[in-house]
N, C-alpha and C positions, 0 to 999 in steps of 0.2 A: 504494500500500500504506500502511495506516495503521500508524503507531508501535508499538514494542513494548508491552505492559505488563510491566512489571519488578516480581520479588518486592523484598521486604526485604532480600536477599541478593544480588540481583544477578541472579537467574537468568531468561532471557528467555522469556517465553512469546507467540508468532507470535499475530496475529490468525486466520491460517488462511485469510484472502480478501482478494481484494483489492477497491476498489469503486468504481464505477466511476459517473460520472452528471455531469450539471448540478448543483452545490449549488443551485441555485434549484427549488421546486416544481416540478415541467412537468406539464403536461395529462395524464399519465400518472398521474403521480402524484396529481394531484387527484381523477382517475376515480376511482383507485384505493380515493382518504379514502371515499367516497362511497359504492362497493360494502362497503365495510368498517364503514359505520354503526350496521348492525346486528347487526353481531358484535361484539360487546366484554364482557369482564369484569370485574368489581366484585372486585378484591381488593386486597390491603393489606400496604403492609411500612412497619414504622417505623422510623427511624434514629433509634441510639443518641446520648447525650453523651459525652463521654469526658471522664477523667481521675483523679485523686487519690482513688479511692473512701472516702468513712469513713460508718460506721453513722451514721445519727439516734439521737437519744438512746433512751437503755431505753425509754421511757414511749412512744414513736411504734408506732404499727401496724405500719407500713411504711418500710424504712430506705432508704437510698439502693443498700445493695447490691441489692434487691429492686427498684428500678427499673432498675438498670444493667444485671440481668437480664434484666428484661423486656423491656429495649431488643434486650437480645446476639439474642432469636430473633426479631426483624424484618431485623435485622443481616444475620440468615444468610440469610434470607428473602430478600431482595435482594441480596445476595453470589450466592447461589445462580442467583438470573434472570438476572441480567447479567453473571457470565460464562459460563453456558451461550450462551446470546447472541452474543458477540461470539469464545468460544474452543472452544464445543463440549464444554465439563470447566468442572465447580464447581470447589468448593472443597478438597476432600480433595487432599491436599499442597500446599497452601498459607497454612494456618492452625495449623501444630502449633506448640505451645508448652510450656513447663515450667515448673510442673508442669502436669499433666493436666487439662483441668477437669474436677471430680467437687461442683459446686454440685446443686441439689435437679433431678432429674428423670431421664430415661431416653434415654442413645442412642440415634438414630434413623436413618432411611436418607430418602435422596432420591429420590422418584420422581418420572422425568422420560423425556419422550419420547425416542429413540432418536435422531432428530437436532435436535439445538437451534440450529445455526447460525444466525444469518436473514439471508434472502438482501439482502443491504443494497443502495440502488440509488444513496441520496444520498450524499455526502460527509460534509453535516453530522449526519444520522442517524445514521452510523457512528460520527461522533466521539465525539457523544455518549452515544453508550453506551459508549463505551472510555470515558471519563471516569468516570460513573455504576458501572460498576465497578471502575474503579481504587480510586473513592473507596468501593464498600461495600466491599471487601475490607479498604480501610483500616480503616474502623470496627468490621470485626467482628474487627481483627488487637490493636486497641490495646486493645478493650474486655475482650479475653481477659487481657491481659496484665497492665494495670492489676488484675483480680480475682483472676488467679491461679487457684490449688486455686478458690475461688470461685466461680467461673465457670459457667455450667453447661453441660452437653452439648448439640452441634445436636439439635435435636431431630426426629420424620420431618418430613418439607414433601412434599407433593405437589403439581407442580407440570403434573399431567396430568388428573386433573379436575376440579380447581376453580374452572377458570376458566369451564367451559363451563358448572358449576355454578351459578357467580356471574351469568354470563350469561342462564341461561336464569331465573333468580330475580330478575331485574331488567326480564325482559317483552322483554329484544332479538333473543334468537333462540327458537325453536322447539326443545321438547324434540324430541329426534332431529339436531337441529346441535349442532355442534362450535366452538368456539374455542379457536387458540393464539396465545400473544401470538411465539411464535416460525415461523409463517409466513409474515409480512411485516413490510417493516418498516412500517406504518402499523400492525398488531396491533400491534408491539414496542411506539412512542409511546404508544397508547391502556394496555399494560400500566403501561409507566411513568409515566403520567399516575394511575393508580391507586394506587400506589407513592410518587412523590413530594409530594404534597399531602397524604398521609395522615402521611406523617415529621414535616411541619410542622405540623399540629395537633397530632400527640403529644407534639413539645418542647413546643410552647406548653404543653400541657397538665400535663407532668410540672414544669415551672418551679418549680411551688408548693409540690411535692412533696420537693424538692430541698432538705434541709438546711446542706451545706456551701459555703462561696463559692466553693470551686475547682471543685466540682463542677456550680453554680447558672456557673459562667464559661465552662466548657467546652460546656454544654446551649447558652448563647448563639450560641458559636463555631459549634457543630454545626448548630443552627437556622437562621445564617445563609448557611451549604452546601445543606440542604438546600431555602432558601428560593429561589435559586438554582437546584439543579437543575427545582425546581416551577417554576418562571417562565421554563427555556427551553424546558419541555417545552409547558408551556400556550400558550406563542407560537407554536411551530412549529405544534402543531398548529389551531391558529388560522387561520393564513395559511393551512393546504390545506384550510380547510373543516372542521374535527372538532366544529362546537360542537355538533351534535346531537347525536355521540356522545359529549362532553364533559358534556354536561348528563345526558344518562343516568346517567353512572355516577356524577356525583355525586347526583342524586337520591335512588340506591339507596344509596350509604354514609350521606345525610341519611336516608333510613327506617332504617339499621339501626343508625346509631349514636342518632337523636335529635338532631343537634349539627347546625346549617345548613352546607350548601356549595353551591359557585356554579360552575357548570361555564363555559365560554370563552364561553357566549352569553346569559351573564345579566345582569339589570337592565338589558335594552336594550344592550348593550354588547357586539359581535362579536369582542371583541379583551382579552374579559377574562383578562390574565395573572396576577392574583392569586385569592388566595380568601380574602378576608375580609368581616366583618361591615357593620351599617352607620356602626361607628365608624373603620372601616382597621385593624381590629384583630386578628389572626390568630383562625380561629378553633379552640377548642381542645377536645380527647379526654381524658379519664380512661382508663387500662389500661382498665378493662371497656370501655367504648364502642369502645375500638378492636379491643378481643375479640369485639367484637359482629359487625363489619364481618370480621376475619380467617377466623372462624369459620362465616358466612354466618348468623347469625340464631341458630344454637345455643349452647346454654350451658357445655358443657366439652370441646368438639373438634368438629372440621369444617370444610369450607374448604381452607386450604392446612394447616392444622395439622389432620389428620385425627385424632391423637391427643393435641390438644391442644396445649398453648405447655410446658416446662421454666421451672421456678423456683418462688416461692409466690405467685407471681399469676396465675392459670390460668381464671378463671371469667369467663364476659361479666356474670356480675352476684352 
């Protein structure tokens, strides 16, 4: 049985399974990568920076609360996958806070398939998704808190068809298939493969954006978690084979955002755990580019954000 995850308070919440397997790949699970190549989804959550929010000055376009929000609905975005995932229940009692967030946009609701569990077989697959949610719950807990009143509302996420949306937009499966990244755990890796390479182009990319030093220190911190979570999802899935489908689904976030990416079988290299340019240099998203990919190609909702992202940065362009 793996660990609990513990709220801020103390209160335990069970994995709900227990899991059972060789931590090492086995030829099951390799079959497995293999049958699952052409099932995968192109979608996208960013992880937030945290800390000491303060506006940019009057004259900026764009302050830092406006990116801290924009960060909050990727936040949720991945809060929301990974602990359906690992506990069968999001977020709702787990995230309230005072005051209420009431920043720019609209309450929304979670659609999500009826069971999310997934049925884990590895060890270390389990773990790491206990991990990967521990930590988005973290960031969507701090970033609330830090803003305050500020803050804005989850907004909806659908988290039931947009993947097969994404997938089928990306040429891997055939309209009339389905994919969920919560049927197995090789869907699970390939979601959060999607998920965490995307968090690390958007720090890179918000860095610039970022007027205050506590808050340009915290982006760092966050960046280097989430650089982390990218680098052991891209290993694992390396080792059982995923570069085909690794390469797919960056392909499709390179068409939709514009910005290059390198899936685990690029530049000659079976074992690529990063995703960077050809200087080693992360490569980095603007909000709209990453609007582009969230949203699947559209310009004010779609995707996992069927009614678009909450705050005032909402449009892929």
């Amino acid at each position: 049985m793996l660990p609990i995850i513990m709220d801020r308070k103390g209160a335990d919440m069970s994995l709900q399974q227990a899991v059972a397997g060789d931590a090492q790949a086995s030829p099951v699970v390799r079959r497995q990568m293999f049958q699952q190549a052409g099932k995968i989804a192109a979608a996208v959550a960013v992880t937030a920076a945290a800390g000491a929010i303060t506006s940019a000055p009057a004259e900026a376009q764009i302050t830092d609360v406006d990116i801290f929000n924009f960060a909050l609905n990727f936040e949720y975005l991945g809060a929301e996958f990974y602990l359906r995932a690992v506990t069968g229940a999001g977020l709702a009692g787990l995230i309230n806070s005072v005051p209420v967030p009431s920043g720019p946009g609209t309450p929304g609701t979670v659609l999500a398939p009826p069971n999310t569990l997934v049925p884990f077989q590895t060890p270390a697959v389990a773990y790491y998704a206990q991990r990967l949610a521990n930590d988005e719950l973290a960031h969507s807990r701090f970033i609330r808190d830090v803003l305050g009143s500020a803050a804005i509302p989850e907004p909806t996420i659908d988290l039931v068809t947009s993947w097969t949306t994404m997938a089928i937009a990306a040429g891997l499966i055939a309209p009339g298939q389905t994919f969920s990244p919560f049927a197995s755990e090789v869907d699970f890796l390939l979601g959060a493969y999607i998920l965490e390479d995307v968090c690390v182009t958007a720090l890179a990319g918000a860095a610039s954006q970022l007027t205050s030093p506590t808050n340009l220190t915290y982006a760092a911190g966050l960046l280097g978690t989430e650089g982390a979570h990218a680098g052991a999802i891209r290993g694992y899935l390396a080792n059982i084979g995923g570069g085909a489908a690794t390469d797919a689904i960056s392909a499709l976030r390179a068409k939709l955002s514009g910005v290059g990416d390198n899936g685990t079988a690029a530049n000659g290299n079976p074992f690529n755990f990063t995703n960077v340019d050809f200087n080693g240099q992360s490569f980095r998203r603007t909000p709209q580019q990453v609007l582009a990919i969230a949203y699947g190609g559209n310009r004010t909702g779609g995707g996992f954000f069927p009614n678009g992202v909450n705050g005032t940065i909402v449009t892929s362009s």
